[in-house]
Each structure stands twice: as C-alpha cells, then as structure tokens.
C-alpha positions as CSV (number, residue, x, y, z in Angstrom):
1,X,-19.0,-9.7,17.5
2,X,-17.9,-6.3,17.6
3,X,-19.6,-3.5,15.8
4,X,-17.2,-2.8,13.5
5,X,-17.7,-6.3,11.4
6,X,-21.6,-4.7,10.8
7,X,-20.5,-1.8,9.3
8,X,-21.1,-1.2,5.7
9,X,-18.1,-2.2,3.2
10,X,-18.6,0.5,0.5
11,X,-20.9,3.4,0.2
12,X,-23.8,1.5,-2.2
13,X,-24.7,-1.6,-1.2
14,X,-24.4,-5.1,-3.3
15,X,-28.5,-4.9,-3.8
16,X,-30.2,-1.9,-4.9
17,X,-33.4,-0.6,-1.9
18,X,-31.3,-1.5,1.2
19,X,-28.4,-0.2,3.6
20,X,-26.6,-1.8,6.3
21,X,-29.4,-2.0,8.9
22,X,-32.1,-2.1,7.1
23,X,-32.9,-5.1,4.5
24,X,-34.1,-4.5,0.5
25,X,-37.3,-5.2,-0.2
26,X,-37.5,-7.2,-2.7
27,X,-39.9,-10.3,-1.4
28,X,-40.1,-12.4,-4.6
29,X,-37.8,-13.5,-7.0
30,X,-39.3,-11.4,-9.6
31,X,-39.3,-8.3,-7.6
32,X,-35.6,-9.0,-6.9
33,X,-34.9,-9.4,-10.7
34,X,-35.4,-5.9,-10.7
35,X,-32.8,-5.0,-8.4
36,X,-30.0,-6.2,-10.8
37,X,-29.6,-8.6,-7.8
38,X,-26.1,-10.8,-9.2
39,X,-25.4,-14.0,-7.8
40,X,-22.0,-14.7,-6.1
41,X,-20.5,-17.5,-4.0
42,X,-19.4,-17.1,-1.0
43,X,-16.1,-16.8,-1.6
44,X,-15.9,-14.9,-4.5
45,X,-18.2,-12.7,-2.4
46,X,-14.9,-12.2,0.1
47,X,-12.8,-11.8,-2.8
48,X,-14.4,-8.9,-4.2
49,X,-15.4,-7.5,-0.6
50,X,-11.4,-7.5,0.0
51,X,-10.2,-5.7,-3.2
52,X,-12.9,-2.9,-2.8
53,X,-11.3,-3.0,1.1
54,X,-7.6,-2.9,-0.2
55,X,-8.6,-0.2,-2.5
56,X,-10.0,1.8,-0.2
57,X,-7.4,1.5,2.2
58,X,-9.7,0.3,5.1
59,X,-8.8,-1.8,8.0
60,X,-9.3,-5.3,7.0
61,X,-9.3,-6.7,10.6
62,X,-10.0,-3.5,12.6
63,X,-8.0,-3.6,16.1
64,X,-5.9,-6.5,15.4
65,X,-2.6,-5.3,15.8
66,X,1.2,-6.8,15.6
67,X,0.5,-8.7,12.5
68,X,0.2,-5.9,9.5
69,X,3.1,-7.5,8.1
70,X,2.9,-11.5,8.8
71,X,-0.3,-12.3,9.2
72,X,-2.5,-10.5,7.5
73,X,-0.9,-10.7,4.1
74,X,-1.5,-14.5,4.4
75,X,-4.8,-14.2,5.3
76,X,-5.1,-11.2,2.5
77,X,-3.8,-14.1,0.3
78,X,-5.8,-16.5,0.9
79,X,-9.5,-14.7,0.4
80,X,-7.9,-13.6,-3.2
81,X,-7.1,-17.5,-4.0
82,X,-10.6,-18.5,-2.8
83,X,-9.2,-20.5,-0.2
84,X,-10.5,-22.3,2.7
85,X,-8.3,-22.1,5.9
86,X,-6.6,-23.1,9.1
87,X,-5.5,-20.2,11.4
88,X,-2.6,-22.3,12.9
89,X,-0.6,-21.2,16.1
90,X,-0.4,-21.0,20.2
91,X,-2.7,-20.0,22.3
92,X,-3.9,-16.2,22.9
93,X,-2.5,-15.9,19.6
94,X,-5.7,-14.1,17.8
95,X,-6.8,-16.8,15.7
96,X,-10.5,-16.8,17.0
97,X,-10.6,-13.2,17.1
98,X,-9.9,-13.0,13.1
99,X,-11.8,-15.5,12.3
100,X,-14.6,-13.9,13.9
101,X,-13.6,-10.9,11.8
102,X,-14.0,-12.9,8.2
103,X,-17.7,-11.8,8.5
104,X,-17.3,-8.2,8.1
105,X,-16.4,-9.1,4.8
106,X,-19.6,-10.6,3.7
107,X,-22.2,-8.1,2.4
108,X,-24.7,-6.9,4.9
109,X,-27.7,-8.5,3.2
110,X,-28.4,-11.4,0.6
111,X,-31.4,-13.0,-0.5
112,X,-32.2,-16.6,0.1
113,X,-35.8,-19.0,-0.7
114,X,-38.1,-18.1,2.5
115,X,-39.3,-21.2,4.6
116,X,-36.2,-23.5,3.9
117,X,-34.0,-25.7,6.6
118,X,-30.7,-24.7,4.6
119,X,-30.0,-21.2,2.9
120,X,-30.2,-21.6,-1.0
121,X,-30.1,-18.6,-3.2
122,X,-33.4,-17.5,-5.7
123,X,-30.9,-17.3,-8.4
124,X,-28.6,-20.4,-7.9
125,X,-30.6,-23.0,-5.7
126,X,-28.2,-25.9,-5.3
127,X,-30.9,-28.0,-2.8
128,X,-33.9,-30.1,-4.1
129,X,-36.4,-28.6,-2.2
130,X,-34.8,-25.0,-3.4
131,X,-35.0,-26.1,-7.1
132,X,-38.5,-27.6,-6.3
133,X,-39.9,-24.5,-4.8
134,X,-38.7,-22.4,-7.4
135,X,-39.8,-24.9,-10.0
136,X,-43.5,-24.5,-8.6
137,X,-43.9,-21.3,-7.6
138,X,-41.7,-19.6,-10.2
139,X,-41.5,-15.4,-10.1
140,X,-43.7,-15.6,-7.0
141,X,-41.2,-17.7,-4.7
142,X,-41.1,-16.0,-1.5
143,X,-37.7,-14.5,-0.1
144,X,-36.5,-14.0,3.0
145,X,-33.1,-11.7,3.4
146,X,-30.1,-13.0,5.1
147,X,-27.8,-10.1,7.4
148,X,-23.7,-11.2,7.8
149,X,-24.4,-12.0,11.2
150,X,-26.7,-15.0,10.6
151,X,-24.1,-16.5,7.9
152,X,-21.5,-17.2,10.2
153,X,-21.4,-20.1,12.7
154,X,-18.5,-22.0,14.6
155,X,-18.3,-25.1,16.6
156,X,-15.7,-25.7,19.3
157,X,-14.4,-29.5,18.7
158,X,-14.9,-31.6,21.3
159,X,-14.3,-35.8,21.5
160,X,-18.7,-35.8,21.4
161,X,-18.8,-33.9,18.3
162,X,-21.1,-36.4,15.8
163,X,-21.2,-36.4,12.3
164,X,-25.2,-35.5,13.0
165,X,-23.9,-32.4,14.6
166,X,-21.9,-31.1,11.8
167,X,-23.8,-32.8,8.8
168,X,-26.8,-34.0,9.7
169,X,-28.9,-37.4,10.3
170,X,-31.4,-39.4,8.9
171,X,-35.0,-37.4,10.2
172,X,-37.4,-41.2,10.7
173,X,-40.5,-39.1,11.4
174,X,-39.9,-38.0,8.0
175,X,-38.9,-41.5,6.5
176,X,-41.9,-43.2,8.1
177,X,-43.9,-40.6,5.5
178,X,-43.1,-42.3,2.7
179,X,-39.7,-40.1,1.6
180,X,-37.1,-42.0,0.0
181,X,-33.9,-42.0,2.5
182,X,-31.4,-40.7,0.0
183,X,-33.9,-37.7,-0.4
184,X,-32.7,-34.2,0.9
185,X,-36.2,-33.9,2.7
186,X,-36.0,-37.0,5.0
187,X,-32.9,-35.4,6.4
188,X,-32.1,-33.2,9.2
189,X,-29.3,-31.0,8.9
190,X,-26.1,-30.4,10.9
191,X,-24.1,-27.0,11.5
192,X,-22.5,-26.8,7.7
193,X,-25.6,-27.3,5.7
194,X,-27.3,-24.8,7.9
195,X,-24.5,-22.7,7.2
196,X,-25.0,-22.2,3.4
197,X,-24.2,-19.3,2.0
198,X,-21.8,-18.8,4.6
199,X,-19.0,-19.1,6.8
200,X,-18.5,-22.1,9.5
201,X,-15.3,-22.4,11.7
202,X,-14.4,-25.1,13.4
203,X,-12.0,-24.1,16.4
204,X,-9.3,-26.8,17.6
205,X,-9.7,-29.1,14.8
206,X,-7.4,-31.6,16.0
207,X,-9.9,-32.7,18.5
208,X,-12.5,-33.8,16.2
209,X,-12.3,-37.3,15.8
210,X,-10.8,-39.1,12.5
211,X,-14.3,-40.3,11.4
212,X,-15.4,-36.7,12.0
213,X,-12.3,-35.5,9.9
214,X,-12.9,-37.9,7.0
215,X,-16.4,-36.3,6.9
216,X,-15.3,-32.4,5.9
217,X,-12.8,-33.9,3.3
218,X,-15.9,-34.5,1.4
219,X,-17.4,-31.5,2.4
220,X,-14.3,-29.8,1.2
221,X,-13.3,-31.4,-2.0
222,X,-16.0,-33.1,-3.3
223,X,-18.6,-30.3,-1.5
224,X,-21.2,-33.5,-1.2
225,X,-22.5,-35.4,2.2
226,X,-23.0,-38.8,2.8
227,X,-25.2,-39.8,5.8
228,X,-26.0,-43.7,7.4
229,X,-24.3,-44.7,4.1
230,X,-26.9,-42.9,1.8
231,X,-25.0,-40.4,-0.2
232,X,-26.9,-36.7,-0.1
233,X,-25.7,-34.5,-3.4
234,X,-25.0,-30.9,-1.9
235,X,-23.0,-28.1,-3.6
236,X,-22.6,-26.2,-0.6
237,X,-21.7,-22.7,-0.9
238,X,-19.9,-22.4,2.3
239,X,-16.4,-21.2,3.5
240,X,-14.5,-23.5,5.9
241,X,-12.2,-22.0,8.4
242,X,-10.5,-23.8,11.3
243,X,-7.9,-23.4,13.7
244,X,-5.4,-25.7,15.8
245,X,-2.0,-25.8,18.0
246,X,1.1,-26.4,15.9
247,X,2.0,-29.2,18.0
248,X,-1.3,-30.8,17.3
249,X,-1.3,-30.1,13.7
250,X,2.6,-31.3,13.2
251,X,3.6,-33.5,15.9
252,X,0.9,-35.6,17.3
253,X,-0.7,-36.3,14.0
254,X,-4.3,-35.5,14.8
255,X,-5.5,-34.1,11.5
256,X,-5.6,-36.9,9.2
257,X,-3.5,-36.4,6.0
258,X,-6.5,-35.9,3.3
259,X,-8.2,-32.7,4.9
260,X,-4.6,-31.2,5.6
261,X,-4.2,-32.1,2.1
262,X,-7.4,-30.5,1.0
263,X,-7.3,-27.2,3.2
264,X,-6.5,-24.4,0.4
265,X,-4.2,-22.1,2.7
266,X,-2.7,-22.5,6.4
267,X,-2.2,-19.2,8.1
268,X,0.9,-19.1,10.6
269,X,0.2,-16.8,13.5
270,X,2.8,-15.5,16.3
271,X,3.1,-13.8,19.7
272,X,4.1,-9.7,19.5
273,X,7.4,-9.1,17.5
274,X,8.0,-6.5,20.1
275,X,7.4,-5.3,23.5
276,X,6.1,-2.0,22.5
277,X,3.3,-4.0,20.0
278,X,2.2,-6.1,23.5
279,X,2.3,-2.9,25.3
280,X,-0.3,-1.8,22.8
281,X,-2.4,-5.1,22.4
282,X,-2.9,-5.6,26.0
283,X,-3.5,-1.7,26.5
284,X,-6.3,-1.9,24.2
285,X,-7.7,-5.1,25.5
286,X,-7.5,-5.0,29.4
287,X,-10.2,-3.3,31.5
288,X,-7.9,-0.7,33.0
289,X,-10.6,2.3,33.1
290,X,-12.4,1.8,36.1
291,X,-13.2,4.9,37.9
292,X,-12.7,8.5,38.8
293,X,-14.9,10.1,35.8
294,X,-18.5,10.5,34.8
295,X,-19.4,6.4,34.7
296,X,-18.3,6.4,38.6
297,X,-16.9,9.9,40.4
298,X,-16.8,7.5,43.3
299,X,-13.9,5.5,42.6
300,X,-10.2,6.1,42.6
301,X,-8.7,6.8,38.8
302,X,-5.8,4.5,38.3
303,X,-2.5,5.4,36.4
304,X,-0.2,2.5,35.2
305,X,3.1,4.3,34.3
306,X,4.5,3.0,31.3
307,X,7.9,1.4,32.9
308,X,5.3,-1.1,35.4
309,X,3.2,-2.1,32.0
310,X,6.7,-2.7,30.3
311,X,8.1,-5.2,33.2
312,X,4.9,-7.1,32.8
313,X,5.8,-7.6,29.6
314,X,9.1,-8.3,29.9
315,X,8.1,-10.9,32.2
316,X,5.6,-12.7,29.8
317,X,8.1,-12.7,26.9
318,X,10.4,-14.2,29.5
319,X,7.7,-17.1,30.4
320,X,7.8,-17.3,25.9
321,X,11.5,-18.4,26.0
322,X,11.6,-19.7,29.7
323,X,13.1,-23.7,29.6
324,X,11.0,-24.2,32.6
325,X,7.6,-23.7,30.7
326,X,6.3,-25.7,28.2
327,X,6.7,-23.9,24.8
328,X,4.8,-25.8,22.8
329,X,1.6,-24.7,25.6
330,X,2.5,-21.3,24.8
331,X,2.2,-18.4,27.0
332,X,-1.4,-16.3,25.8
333,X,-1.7,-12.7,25.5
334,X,-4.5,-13.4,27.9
335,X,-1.5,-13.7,30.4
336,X,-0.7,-9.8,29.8
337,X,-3.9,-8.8,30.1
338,X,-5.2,-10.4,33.0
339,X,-1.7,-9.4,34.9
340,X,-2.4,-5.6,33.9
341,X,-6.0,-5.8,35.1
342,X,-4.8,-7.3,38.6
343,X,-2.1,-4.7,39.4
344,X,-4.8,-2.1,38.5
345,X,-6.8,-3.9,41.3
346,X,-4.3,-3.9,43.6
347,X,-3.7,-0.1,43.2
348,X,-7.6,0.7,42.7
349,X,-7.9,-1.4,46.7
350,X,-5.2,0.7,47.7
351,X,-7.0,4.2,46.4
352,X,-10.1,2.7,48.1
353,X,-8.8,2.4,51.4
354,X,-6.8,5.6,51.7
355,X,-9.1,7.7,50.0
356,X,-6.5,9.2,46.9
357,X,-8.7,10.4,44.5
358,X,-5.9,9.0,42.0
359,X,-3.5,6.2,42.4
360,X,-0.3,5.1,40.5
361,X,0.3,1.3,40.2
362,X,3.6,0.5,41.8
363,X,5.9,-2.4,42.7
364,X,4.6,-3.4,45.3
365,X,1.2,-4.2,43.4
366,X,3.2,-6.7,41.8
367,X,2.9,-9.3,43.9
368,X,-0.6,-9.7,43.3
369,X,-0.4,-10.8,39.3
370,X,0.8,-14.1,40.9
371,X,-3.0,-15.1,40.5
372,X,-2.8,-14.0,37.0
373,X,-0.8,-16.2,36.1
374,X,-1.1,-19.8,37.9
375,X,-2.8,-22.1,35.1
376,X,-1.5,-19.8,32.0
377,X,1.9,-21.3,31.9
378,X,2.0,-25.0,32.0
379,X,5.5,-25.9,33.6
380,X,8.0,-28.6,32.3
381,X,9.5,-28.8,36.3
382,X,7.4,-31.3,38.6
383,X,5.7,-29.1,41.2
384,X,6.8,-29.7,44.5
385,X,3.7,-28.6,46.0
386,X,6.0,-25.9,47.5
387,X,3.8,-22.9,44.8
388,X,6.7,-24.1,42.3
389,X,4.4,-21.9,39.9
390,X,4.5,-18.3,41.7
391,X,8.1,-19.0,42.6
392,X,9.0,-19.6,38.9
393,X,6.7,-16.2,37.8
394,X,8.6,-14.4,41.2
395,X,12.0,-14.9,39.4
396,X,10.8,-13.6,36.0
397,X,9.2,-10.5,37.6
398,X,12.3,-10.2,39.2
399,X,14.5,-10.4,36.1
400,X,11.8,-8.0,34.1
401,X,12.4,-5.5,36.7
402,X,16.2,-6.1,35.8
403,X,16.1,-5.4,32.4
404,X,13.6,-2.5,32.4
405,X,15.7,-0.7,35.0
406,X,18.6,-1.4,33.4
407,X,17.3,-0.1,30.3
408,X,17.4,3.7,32.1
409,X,20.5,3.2,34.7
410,X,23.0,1.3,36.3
411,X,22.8,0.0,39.7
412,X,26.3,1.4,40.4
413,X,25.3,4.9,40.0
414,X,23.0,4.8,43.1
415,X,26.0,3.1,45.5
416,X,25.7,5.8,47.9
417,X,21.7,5.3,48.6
418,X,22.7,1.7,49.1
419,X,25.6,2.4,51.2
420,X,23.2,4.4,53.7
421,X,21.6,0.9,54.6
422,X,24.7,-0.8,55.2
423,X,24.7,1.3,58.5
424,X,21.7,-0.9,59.2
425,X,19.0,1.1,57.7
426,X,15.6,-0.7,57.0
427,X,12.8,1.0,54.7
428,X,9.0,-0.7,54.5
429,X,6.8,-0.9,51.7
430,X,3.8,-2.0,51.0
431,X,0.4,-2.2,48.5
432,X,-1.8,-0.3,51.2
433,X,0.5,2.2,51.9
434,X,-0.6,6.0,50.8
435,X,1.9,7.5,48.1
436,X,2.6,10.7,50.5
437,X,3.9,8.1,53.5
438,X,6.0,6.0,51.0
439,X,7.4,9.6,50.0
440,X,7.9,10.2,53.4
441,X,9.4,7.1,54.1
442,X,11.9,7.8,51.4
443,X,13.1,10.8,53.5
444,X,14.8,8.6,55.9
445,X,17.3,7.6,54.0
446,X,19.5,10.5,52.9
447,X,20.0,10.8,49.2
448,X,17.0,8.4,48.3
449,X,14.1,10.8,47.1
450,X,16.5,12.8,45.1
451,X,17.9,9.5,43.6
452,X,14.3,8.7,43.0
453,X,13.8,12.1,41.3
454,X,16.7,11.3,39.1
455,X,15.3,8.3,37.9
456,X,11.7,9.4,37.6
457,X,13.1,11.9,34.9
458,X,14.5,9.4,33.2
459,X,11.4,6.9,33.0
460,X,9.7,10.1,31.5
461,X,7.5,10.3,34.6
462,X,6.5,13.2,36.5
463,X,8.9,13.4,39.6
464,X,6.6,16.6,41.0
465,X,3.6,14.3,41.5
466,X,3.9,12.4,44.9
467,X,2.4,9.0,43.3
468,X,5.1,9.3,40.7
469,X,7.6,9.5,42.5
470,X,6.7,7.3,45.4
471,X,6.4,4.9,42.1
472,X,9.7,5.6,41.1
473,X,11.2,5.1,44.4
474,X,9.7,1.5,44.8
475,X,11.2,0.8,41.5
476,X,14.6,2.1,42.7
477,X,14.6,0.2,45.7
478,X,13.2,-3.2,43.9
479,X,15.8,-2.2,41.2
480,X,18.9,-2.0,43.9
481,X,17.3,-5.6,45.2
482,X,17.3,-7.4,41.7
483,X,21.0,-6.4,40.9
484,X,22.5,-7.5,44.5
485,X,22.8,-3.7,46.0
486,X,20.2,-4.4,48.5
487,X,18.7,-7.6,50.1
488,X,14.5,-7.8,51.2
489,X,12.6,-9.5,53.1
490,X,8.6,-10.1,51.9
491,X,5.3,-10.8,54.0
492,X,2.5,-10.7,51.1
493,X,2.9,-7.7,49.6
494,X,5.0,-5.7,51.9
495,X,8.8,-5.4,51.6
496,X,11.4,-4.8,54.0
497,X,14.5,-3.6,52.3
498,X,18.1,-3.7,54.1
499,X,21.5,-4.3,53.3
C-alpha cells in the first residue's frame, strides 16, 4: 500500500506513549490501564477515524479522483452506518484501490493478548483462550501491539477457495491431545479469524462457491463459525469488504440471496464522468517520466501534448459505448494507461535513435497502442482471425482523432493544403522520423507548415518549437485523412498521405 494510508489520522494518537511509527509501550494489561487505553470495535473505530477526517477536511481516499461526488459519499455513508460492504462495478473501476485505502482509517497502533493464533483485545477478549489467558495471568498478561498494516488482509476468490481457507479446520494433532473438538484450541484458523480486529476483503465474490457463500452469512450476521459440523462461538470484531461485476452480482445470480441480503451497504462505482477527469487519472497513474533529468541524463525527455492524451481518451470512452465490445466486460482505466505508456515508448525509441535530447509524442506513435489494447476489450463480433481486434481499436483511433480535431477546426478551412495533393503530391511520415525532417517535409507542400502553425496555436501548443509543430502537422494531415480531405496508405507505422 501506499504511504499515505500509514500516515497518522490526527495529531495525538488513540493511545497515550506512541506515534505513528513507533508502538506504545505499554506491555501488560496493567501497564496499559494507565494509558486510558479505550476499547473500540472495529468499526466504530472507522467511524470515529472518518468524522475526525471530515472535520479536518482531509483527503479520505488520497489520489482517488473522479468520484468526490458519487462514490465517496457512499462509501462516506457507509463507515458512519457501521456497515460492511461490496464495492460493486466494471473492471479498472477503482474498487481494489479503495478498499485498499479503508486501512488508513484504522489507528496506527492497537493492543492485542501476545502469543495468540487470532487477535483478541486485553480489554474485550471475545476468544476462549483470550479469556483464559487473561483469566490466569490477570494484570501481568503479556501484550503485543498491532500496526494498520497487519489488520488488513484480502483474498482473491477463486473456484479452490475452502471453507479451511477462509475459516478454518479441525487441527487432529491437536484433537489426538485430548481437546474437545468443539473447543476453540483444537482448531486452526482461516483468513477471517486471523483477521480480528480488522479488515478482510474478499475481491470477486461471485466466484466463491455457494457453500463458501453460506459460510460468511454466518460470519456476517450471526458473527459465529461452524466447522466439520461443530459449531465454534466467535464474536469476531472484523470488517467485511468485497467486491464483484454488476453482471455477476445481478444477472448471473452468483451471490446467493442471504449474504446479498446481509451486506450492510453496496457501493456503485463508474468509469470518469468526463474526459478531462481520465486525462487526470491516467496522468497520475501512467509511467510517463522516464528520462532526460537527474534519475537518467541519458535518455530522451518525452512530451505528450495534451490534444494526443485527449484522442486516447476519446478512443477509450468510444470502446465504453462501442456495440462491438462487450459492455458488461467493461473497458478498464488500465486501457488508458497502458495506451499512454506505449505512445511514450514509441516516441522515447524514436528520441533514442535520432539522438533529440527531447521528443514530442505524435500521430504516428499511435499505431503502436494497438498492443495496448488487444485482451482489454472483449469483442461481441466473432474474430475472423483477420486482427478483427486492432481493426476495431484503428477505427476508434480514427474517430477520436475526428472529434478532437474537430473540437479546434473544420476540415473545410484547410481545402487549399488538400487541394495541393490533388496535383498528385505524396507526403511520408513515420514514428522514426526526426521532428526537424517531418518539418521539412511539411515544406513541400505549399501552405502546409503555416496551416500547421495555425492549428498549433489553436491546440495551445507552441508552434516555435520544431517537435510541436512537426506534432501539429501530423495531426493536420491525420485530421484531413479522418474527414475524407485526404486518403493514406500505411506500412506499420509509416503513412503515406495523397489525394
């Protein structure tokens, strides 16, 4: 997890002696007596960490962005109600990012009985063998101190999940010693016990298997276990979060009625409400800042100018309302971010080669997000075998371009540069070509770099810098092609445009 969920809520800490890195301590119940140590569950724990939060006008979810006014309110909601909850939506959607966030809500430190399989609390102990150890060694029971990070655990479901994993089995070593079999010590916990005092998500929940299902309704409602038929008594102090695909939650049935039933809140996520908001979320998550400062002085430093990120994302909201792709699949913000981190490739390769100190992404770099994309769209189409995929991702790029160019101009006011190719003009492009020769190249056709100029002012780029403007001329040219003005041929990722 990311630094930020470590960092301390308030300015004093829950328990007097300690700060956010280091523990209190307090190592015996009677020493943390004196620390005016409170007991709190779990969620009541979030509860109060979230209004001191909300007060002070922290971030509750640092870096998540897009859902200030959907999402987070829900899940805002929820931690106030003392809910348990599903994070429900598409894929690339956020929902195991936040959940991995919950944590940073826990305090950083809390004490539990030293030398125990599950977590039980000095104060509170809800286990036999916590009760029993506190019975017997009474002020002198030995703690141990818990940070945030240790009280949170998740399990992927998968068809092999067991009951053992997530609750535990029978231990026959320890039954063979004489222990009773309903007795909390012949066991040997799963995930959730272990968990105590904690937080356990359980990603894809549809997946686990009915049997598996039935199992966490107890969990949740009842809060007790039952194991090879022999019923353990457990008030587990735990917070259950899960998450699942709407079509799996609502359409295929898959989460068997009693634990939708019992699940306290359901949190509805989306994809970005607009293009500026993915701009920004795949802007802050792609690996774009590669070279050309103090980490490596070696390498080119790339520039993606804003109207290249915006077709990408145009595209990708495209693919989000596309008939061709499966919608209930969804289309991930993963898909943004590995396209952006590709076309910086491209252009970094480029700089490589020809030695410019700094690059500007441009069209033609756009053929290579192709690999971006294949297996993050599921397609309704059969595939011919004939890269039905890349062809289908080719025509969104294409209508992406259209949109963002027509956003800033109108084909028909650039007729004349077209018209010059009608007299049988041809102009090459490509991804390994230097800005200064595609600038050159531009020359050729009379008209074309001043047309190029024209538009570079208008996508608020800097027309005086050769990689701009060898970047605005592609996207003039690619522009002219996508509205019928100009036709093109394409080997890889070089162009040939004509008329």
């Amino acid at each position: 997890m990311n630094e930020p969920f470590f960092r301390p809520l308030h300015a004093a800490d829950p328990v007097a002696g300690g700060s956010a890195d280091t523990p209190p301590r307090a190592a015996t119940l009677a020493a943390l007596r004196e620390t005016g140590y409170r007991y709190r569950s779990v969620k009541q724990e979030l509860r109060e960490n979230l209004i001191r939060r909300l007060r002070a006008g922290g971030e509750v979810f640092p870096g998540v962005r897009g859902y200030e006014d959907t999402v987070l309110p829900q899940i805002s909601h929820a931690l106030l109600s003392r809910h348990d909850m599903l994070f429900l939506g598409l894929r690339g959607q956020a929902k195991t990012r936040m959940i991995r966030l919950l944590p940073g809500l826990l305090d950083p430190w809390i004490p539990v009985i030293d030398g125990l399989e599950v977590p039980d609390d000095p104060l509170h102990p809800m286990t036999t063998l916590g009760q029993r150890q506190v019975a017997e060694a009474g002020d002198q029971t030995p703690l141990r101190w818990m940070s945030r990070a240790e009280r949170f655990n998740e399990k992927l479901a998968t068809p092999d999940v067991t009951i053992a994993d997530l609750i535990g089995e029978i231990d026959l070593v320890k039954h063979a010693e004489g222990r009773y079999l309903s007795d909390e010590s012949t066991m040997h916990f799963g995930l959730i016990p272990r968990t105590n005092r904690g937080l356990f998500a359980v990603n894809e929940l549809p997946d686990l298997s009915p049997r598996i299902q039935v199992g966490l309704f107890n969990v949740l409602e009842e809060r007790d276990i039952q194991i090879r038929g022999y019923p353990v008594r457990l008030a587990l102090d735990v917070c259950l979060v899960f998450s699942a695909n709407p079509e799996d939650y609502t359409n295929r049935g898959r989460i068997v009625t009693p634990l939708k039933d019992r699940i306290g809140s359901v949190i509805r996520t989306h994809y970005p409400a607009t293009t500026a908001q993915a701009m920004q979320i795949t802007a802050e998550n792609a690996w774009t800042d590669r070279g050309g400062g103090a980490t490596d002085p070696d390498l080119p430093r790339v520039v993606v100018p804003p109207f290249l990120h915006r077709v990408i994302e145009e595209a990708v909201t495209l693919a989000r309302s596309s008939s061709y792709i499966n919608q209930a699949s969804g289309v991930s913000v993963r898909t943004s971010i590995a396209c952006l981190e590709n076309l910086v490739s491209s252009a970094e390769r480029r700089g490589v080669i020809t030695g410019e100190r700094v690059v500007v992404a441009r069209v033609s770099d756009l053929a290579h997000v192709l690999t971006s994309t294949r297996g993050k769209i599921e397609l309704l189409m059969a595939d011919d075998g004939d890269n039905t995929e890349d062809k289908l991702v080719e025509s969104l790029l294409g209508e992406a371009v259209k949109a963002v160019f027509g956003q800033r101009a109108d084909a028909q006011e650039f007729a004349a540069v077209s018209d010059r190719f009608a007299q049988g003009l041809r102009l090459s492009v490509g991804d390994d070509v230097p800005a200064e020769a595609v600038v050159s190249s531009l020359a050729h056709v009379e008209g074309l770099v001043e047309a190029a100029t024209d538009l570079a002012g208008r996508l608020e780029v800097d027309p005086g810098d050769p990689q701009m403007l060898a970047a605005a001329g592609e996207f003039l040219l690619e522009g002219l092609y996508v509205n019928n003005a100009l036709s093109k041929q394409r080997r890889g990722a070089a162009s040939r445009y004509s008329r």
